[in-house]
Each structure stands twice: as C-alpha cells, then as structure tokens.
VMD Tcl script that draws the C-alpha trace (Angstrom):
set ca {
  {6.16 -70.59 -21.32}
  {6.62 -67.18 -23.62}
  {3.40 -64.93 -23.75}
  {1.68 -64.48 -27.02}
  {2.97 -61.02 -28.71}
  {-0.75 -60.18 -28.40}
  {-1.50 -60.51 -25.22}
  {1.74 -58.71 -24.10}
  {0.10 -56.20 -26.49}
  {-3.27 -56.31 -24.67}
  {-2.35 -56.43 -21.50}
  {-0.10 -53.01 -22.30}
  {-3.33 -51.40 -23.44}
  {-4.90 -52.67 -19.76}
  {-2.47 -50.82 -17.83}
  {-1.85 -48.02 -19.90}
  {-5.87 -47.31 -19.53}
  {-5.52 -47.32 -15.71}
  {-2.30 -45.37 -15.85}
  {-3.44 -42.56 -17.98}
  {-4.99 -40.52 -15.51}
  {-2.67 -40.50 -13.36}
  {-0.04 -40.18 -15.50}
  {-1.62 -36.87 -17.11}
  {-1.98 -35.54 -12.87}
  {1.38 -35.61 -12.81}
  {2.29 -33.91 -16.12}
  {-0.49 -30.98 -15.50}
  {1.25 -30.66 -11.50}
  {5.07 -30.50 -13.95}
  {3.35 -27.91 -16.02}
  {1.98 -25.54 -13.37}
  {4.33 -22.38 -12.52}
  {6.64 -23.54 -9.18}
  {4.28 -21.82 -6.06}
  {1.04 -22.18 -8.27}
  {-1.54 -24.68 -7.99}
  {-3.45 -26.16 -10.89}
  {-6.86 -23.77 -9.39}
  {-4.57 -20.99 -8.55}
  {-5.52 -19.24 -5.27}
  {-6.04 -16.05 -4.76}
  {-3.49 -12.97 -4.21}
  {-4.29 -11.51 -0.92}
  {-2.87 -8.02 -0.61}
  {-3.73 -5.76 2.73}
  {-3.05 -2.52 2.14}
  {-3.14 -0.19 5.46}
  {-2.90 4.04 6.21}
  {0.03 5.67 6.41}
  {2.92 4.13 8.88}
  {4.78 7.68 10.55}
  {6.68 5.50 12.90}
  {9.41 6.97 15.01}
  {9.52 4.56 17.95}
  {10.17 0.94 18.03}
  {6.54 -0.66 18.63}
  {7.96 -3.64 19.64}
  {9.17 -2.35 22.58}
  {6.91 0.88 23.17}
  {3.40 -0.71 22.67}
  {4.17 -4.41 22.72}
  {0.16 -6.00 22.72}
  {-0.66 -3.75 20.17}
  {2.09 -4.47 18.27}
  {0.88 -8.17 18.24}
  {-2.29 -7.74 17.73}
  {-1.90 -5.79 14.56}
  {0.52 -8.01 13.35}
  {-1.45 -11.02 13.99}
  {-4.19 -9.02 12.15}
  {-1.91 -8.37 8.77}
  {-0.72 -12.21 9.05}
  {-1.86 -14.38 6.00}
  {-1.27 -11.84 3.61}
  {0.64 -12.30 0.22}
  {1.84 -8.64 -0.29}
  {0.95 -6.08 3.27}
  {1.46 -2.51 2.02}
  {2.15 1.10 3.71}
  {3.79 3.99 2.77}
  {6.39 4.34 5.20}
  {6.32 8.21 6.14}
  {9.95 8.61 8.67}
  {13.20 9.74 7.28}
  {15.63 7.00 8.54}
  {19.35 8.12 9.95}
  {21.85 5.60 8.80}
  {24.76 7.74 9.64}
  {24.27 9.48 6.57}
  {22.92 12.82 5.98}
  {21.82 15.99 8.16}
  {18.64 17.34 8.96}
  {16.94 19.32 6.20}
  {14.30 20.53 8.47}
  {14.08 21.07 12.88}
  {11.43 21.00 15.23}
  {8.00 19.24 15.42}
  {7.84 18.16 12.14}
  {11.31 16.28 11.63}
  {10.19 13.10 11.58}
  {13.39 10.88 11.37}
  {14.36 7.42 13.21}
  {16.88 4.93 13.50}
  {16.77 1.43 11.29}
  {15.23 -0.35 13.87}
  {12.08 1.42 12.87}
  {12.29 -0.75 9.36}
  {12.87 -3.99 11.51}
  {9.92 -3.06 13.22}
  {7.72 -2.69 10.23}
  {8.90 -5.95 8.81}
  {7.87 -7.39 12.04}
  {4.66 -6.47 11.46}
  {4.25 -7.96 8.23}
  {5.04 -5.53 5.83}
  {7.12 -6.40 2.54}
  {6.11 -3.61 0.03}
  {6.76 0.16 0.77}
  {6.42 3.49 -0.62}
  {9.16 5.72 0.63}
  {7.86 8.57 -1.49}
  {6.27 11.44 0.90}
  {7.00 14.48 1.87}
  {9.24 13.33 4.45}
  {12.04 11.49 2.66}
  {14.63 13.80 2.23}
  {14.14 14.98 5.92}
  {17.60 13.25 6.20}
  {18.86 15.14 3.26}
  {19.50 13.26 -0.34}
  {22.08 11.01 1.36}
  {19.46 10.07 4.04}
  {17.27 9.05 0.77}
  {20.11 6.84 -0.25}
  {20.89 5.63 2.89}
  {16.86 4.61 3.49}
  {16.54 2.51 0.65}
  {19.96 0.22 1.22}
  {18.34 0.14 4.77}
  {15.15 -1.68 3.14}
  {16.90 -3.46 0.58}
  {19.22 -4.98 3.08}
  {16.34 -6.56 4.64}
  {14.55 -7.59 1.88}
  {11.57 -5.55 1.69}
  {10.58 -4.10 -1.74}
  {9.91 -0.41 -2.39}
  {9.67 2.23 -4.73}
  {9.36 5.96 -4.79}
  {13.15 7.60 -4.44}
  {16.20 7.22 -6.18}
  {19.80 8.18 -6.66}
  {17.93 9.84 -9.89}
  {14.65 10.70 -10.98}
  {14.74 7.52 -13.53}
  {15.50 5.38 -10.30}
  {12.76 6.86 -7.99}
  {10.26 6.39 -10.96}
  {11.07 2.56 -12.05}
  {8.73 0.06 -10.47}
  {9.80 -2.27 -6.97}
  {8.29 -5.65 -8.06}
  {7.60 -8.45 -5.23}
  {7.16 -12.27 -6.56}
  {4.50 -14.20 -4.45}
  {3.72 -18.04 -4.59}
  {0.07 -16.37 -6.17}
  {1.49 -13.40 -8.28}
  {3.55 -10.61 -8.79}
  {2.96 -7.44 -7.68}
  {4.51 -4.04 -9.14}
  {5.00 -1.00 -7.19}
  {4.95 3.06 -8.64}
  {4.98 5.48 -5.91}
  {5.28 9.21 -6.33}
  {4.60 12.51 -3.54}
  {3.22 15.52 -4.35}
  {3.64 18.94 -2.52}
  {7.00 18.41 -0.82}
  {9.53 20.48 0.31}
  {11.61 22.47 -2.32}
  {14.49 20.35 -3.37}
  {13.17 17.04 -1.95}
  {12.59 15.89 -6.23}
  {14.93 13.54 -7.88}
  {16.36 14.69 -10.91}
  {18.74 13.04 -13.83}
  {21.35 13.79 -11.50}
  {20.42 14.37 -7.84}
  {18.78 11.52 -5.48}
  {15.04 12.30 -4.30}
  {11.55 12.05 -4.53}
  {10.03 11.41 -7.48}
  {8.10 14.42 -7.27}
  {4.36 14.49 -9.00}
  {3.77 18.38 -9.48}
  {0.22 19.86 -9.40}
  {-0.06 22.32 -12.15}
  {-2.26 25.35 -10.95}
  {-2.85 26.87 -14.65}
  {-4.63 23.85 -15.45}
  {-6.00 22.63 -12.07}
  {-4.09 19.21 -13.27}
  {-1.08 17.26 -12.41}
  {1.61 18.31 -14.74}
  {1.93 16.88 -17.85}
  {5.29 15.86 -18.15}
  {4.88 14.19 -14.28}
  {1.85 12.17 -15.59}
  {3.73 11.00 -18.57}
  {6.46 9.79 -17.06}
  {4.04 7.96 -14.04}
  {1.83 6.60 -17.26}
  {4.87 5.14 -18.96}
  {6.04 3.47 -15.68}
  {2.48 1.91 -15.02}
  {2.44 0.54 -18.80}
  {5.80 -1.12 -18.36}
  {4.88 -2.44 -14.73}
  {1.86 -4.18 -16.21}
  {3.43 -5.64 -19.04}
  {4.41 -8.75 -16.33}
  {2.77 -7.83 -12.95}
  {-0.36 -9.19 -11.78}
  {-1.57 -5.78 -9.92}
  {-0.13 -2.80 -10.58}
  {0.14 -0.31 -7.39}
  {0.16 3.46 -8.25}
  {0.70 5.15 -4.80}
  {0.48 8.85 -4.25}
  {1.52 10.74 -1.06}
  {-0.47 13.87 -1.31}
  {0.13 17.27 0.05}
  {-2.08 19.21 -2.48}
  {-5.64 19.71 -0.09}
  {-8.68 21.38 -0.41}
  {-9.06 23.36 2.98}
  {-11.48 20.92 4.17}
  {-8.98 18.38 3.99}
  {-11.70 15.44 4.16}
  {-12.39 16.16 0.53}
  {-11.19 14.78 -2.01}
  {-9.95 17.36 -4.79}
  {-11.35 17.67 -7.73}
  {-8.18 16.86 -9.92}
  {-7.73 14.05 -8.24}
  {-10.21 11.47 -9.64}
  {-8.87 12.67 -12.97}
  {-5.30 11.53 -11.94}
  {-6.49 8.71 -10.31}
  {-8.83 7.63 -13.32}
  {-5.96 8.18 -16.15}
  {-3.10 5.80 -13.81}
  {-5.44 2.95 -14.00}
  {-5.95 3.47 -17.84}
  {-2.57 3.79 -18.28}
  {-2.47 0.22 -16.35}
  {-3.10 0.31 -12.56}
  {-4.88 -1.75 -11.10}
  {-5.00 -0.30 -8.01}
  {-4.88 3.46 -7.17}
  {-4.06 4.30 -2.80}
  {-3.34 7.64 -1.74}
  {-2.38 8.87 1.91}
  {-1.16 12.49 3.21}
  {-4.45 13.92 4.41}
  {-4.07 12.29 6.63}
  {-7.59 10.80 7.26}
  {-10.09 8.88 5.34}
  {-11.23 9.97 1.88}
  {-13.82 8.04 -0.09}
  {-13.46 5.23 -2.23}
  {-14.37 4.13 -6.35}
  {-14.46 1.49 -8.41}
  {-13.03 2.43 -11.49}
  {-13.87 -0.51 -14.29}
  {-13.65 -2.78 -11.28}
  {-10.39 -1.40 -10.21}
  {-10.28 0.28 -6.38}
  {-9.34 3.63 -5.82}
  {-8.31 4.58 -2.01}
  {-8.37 7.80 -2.30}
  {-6.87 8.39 1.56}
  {-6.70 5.39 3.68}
  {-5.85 7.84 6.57}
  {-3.45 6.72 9.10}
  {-1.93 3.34 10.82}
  {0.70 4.66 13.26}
  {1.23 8.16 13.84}
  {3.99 9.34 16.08}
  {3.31 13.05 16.18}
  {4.65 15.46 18.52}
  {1.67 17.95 18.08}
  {-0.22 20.02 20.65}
  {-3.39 17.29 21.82}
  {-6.43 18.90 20.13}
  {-3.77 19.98 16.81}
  {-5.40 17.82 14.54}
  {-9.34 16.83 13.41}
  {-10.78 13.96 15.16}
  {-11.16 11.87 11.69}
  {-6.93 12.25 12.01}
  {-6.96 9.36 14.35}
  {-9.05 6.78 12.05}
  {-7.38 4.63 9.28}
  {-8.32 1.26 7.56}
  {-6.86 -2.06 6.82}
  {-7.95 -3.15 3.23}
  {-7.91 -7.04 3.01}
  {-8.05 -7.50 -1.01}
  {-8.35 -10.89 -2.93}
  {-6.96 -10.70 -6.96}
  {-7.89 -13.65 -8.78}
  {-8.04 -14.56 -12.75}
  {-7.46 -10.66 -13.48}
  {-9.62 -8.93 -10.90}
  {-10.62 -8.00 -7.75}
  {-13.01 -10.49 -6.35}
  {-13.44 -9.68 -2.57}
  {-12.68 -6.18 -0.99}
  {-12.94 -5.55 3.14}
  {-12.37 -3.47 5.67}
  {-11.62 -3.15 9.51}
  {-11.42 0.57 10.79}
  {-8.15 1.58 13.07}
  {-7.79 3.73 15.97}
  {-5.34 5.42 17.22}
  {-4.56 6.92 20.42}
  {-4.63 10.52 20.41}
  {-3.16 10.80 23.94}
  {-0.39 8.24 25.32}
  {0.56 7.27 28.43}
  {1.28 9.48 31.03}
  {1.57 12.99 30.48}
  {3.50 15.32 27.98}
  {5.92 16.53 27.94}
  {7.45 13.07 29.36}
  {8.55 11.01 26.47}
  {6.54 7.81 27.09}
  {3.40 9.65 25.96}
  {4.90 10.69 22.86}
  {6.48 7.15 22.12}
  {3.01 5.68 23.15}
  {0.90 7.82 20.80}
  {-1.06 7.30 17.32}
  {-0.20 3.62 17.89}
  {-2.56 1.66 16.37}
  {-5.39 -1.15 17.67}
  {-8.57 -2.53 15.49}
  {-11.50 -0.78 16.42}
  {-14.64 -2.36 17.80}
  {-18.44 -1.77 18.35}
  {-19.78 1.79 18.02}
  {-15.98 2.95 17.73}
  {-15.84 0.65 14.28}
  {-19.33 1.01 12.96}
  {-18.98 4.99 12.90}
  {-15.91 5.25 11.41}
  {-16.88 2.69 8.83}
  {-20.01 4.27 8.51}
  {-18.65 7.38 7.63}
  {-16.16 5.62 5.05}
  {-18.96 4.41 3.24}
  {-20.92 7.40 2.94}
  {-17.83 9.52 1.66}
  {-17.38 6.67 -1.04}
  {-21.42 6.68 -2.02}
  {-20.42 9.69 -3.36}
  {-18.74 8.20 -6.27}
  {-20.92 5.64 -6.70}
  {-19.35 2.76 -4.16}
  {-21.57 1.07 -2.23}
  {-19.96 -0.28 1.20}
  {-22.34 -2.77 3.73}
  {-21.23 -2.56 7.50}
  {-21.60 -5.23 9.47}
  {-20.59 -5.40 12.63}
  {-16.68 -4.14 13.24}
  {-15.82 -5.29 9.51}
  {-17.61 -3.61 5.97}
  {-17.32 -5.05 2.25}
  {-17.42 -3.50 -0.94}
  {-19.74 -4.32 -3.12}
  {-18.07 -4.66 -6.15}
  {-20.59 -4.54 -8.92}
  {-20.41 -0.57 -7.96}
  {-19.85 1.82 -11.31}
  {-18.54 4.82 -11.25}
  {-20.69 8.35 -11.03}
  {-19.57 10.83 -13.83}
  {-17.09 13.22 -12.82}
  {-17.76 17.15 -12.27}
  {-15.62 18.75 -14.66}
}
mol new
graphics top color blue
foreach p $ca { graphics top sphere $p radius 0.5 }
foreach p [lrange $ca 0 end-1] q [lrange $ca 1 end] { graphics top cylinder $p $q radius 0.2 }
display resetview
C-alpha cells in the first residue's frame, strides 16, 4: 500500500526535528579553523632566560636535561634567545678568548630537544662566527624546523618577523640586540644583526631603529595572535639589576605599535616586570643555561637565577601568567681548569624551597616597582593581572 503524500510529508518534518541538532554539530565542527575547537583553548607559550649553550646537555648534564625538558613539555610555542655563535664550516672567529662563545650544530639539536621551537638569534654574540657564521646559523635552524628571527643576509631580512602556526594560534616573532660589537649590524647589503642603537643625545633608542622595529610589529600583528618583540640588551646602568630608564619607554611604544608581549635578556639576571594595558613586559628574564668560562666569583650572585614564564593567551589576552625560578650551577663538577667543570656549569635545574621563594621573592619586589603585583607560593608565583602600570619618571 502507497503512503499518503502527507504523511510522507509529516513524517519528514519528524525526523528532520530530531536530526537538526545534530546536523547543525556537524556543520559548526566543518566551520571551525582545522586544529581549533568550537571553545578554542588556550595558547600556552613558556618563555625562559637566556640559553648560552656551548655543550651538548644531553650528554653533559643528562637528568637535568630531562627534567627541564619535561618541565617546558605541554607548551604551544617554548621561547629563548639562543645566545652561541654556531660553526657550520662557515666563517672565522671575529673575536678570541673567554668570551667567544661559539658551538657546533648539535647545540641546536639540543635545544630542540628541550622543547624549544621559537628563537631569537639576535645578541651580541651572533656574528662571533663572522657574517657567514650568521648565515650559516639560521640554515642550521631552518633545517630543523625551528622558527627564528633577529639576523639576516640584510638588515630587511634580520628585521621581518619568524611566524610559528600552532593548533591554538599563531605567534609572530621581532627580535633585535642592542650594544654589540662594531660591525655585527645588518645592513641593505651585508648579513647581521639587526642592530637597535641607543641614542645618547636623547637618552632614547634611535629613531630610525624604532621606526623600523614599530613598522615590523604593526605588520606582525596584522595576522598573529601574540606578537613577540625581543630585545638582547647590552646598554646597562652600572648596577646592572636596574632597569634603565629608556627602557620602559621602548618597551611601552613596541606594544603600542602592536606587541603583545615585550622580553628582554643580556643583563644577564632578573629585572622587574609590568603590565602594560594587560600586556607583560619581561624586562630581563636572566639566564637558563650559561656556559661561561669566567673566573668563579666573576659574576653577581643574582647571575645564576632565571625564570620560566608559563603564559596562557586566550580571546585576545593574557589570562594566566606564572613563574618557577631557575638555578644554575655556578661551579661544575670537578675542578677547573679540567673541562668537565666548564661543560657542567650554568646548567640549569628548577629551584625549590628557600632557594625558589627568595629568588621569586626578589622578582616580585623589583616588579612592585612598576606597579605588578606577584603572590609566591611555595616554589611557583602568579601575576596578578589586574596590575596597572605606575607613571613613568621622565
């Protein structure tokens, strides 16, 4: 027997009504960006000190090596500046001594072992290797996939943006150095640094430096989620603990021109921190692995601190800021002058108990200073981020 037309009709209504919801699941899961969810998750970013690695952790320091490793694990986008000149074959030495800091490319296998997919290879010690080390450095990273930013075969190059895709966001990259060795800048025609020049008429960073950072920050955040500016900084008051005064200026005008994140190493040791319009500034995160030949007793105490950062971005803002202190090892194993010691040195491990609440303690009270208010518990602090800014001292 042939069904009525009407309750064909009827019965299409029926299971259209019970389909429906379903059926618009599946079209709202076809219209959500591939490696998004419909309530996106957050972008997790860890951003660390300064990495001045010259000996294979893996091998040299193996526990710590996992342990820090398994700490930076989870992340979306783990960040360093990575502060070694590496020899590729290409290139001689532009400087001798104690402070040639220059390794082989295991160093960068290394680093991406630990986690790390975004450098900064703007510092003063990039062109330790000489302008073809600088070229040489970056097809190193690029080879293994790791994004960067900060030298170029020309100044245009050194200044455009590294951009790493996530499943939960993109992230853009502008890293510049300031007070390093003459020659060391990119130019239109030479590979370098791109060099960020402290102009000592004005007290300022130089204008046409800052313009040409600004405009790179403006384009970056035309499609990036966060927007990095990184500065390695050589330009210190003699109390190197302080920050300068021209550099909350700087820092200030790069996230109004579209940052949304300032970080800053070079010191190297903790600075304080400030929210700018809800936007972190680092102003030195201090140091994560420091392989230093140096005298024991050469540097301040506060040298062998750093920080991990463990950031959450969601729906255009920071929304969850904390921190774990780092130690390092001023003295390695054995005794100098024997090698081990110096491979075994400035490696770093998270620090615990009194070791972790001091140096977090003492991060928080350099960043009440502009304004930031940071609670310690335990071996872990968070920033409280409905901190505003104090005025600046002009």
């Amino acid at each position: 027997m042939t069904t009525p037309p009407s309750t064909c009709f009827a019965i299409s209504l029926k299971f259209i009504g019970r389909s429906l919801p379903a059926l618009c699941a599946g079209l709202a899961l076809l219209l959500v960006p591939r490696g998004r969810s419909a309530e996106q998750a957050p972008l997790r970013i860890a951003f660390t000190g300064q990495a001045l690695v010259q000996h294979d952790l893996r091998k040299v320091a193996p526990e710590k090596f996992s342990a820090l490793a398994g700490a930076l694990r989870g992340h979306d986008v783990v960040f360093t500046d990575l502060e070694t000149a590496i020899q590729t074959g290409q290139g001689a030495a532009t400087r001798e001594g104690t402070f040639l800091h220059a390794a082989g490319t295991e160093i960068i296998d290394c680093v991406k072992d630990m986690g790390f997919n975004l450098l900064a290879l703007a510092n003063n010690h990039a062109f330790d290797m000489g302008a073809e080390g600088v070229l040489g450095a970056r097809a190193a990273v690029a080879a293994r996939g790791i994004t960067f930013a900060g030298t170029g075969a020309t100044l245009a190059e050194a200044t455009a943006p590294g951009v790493l895709t996530t499943p939960h966001g993109r992230v853009a990259l502008v890293a510049f150095a300031s007070k390093i060795a003459e020659g060391a800048g990119a130019t239109a025609t030479k590979p370098g640094v791109n060099e960020v020049r402290l102009d000592e008429k004005t007290g300022d960073i130089n204008a046409e430096d800052a313009a040409r950072v600004f405009a790179a920050l403006r384009e970056a955040a035309k499609t990036a989620d966060v927007v990095i500016a990184y500065q390695h900084d050589h330009y210190w008051e003699k109390d190197n603990r302080m920050t300068p005064a021209w550099k909350p200026r700087f820092a200030r005008a790069c996230v109004d021109a579209g940052a949304t994140v300032f970080v800053s190493h070079g010191a190297p040791l903790l600075q304080g921190i400030e929210l700018y319009h809800g936007r972190p500034i680092f102003y030195d995160l201090g140091g994560l692995v420091f392989h230093t030949v140096t005298a024991p007793g050469y540097y301040l105490p506060e040298v062998w601190e750093g920080a991990i950062v463990e950031a959450e971005f969601a729906q255009g803002r920071f929304v969850s800021i904390r921190m774990r202190a780092v130690a390092l090892n001023e003295k390695g194993e054995g005794e100098p002058p024997s090698p081990h010691f110096y491979e075994t040195r400035g490696v770093p491990t998270l620090a615990k108990g009194a070791q972790a609440r001091g140096t977090l303690d003492r991060l928080a009270k350099l960043s009440a200073a502009f304004g930031t208010k940071i609670s310690v518990d335990g071996d872990t602090a968070v920033i409280d981020l409905s901190s505003g800014s104090k005025p600046l001292n002009q």
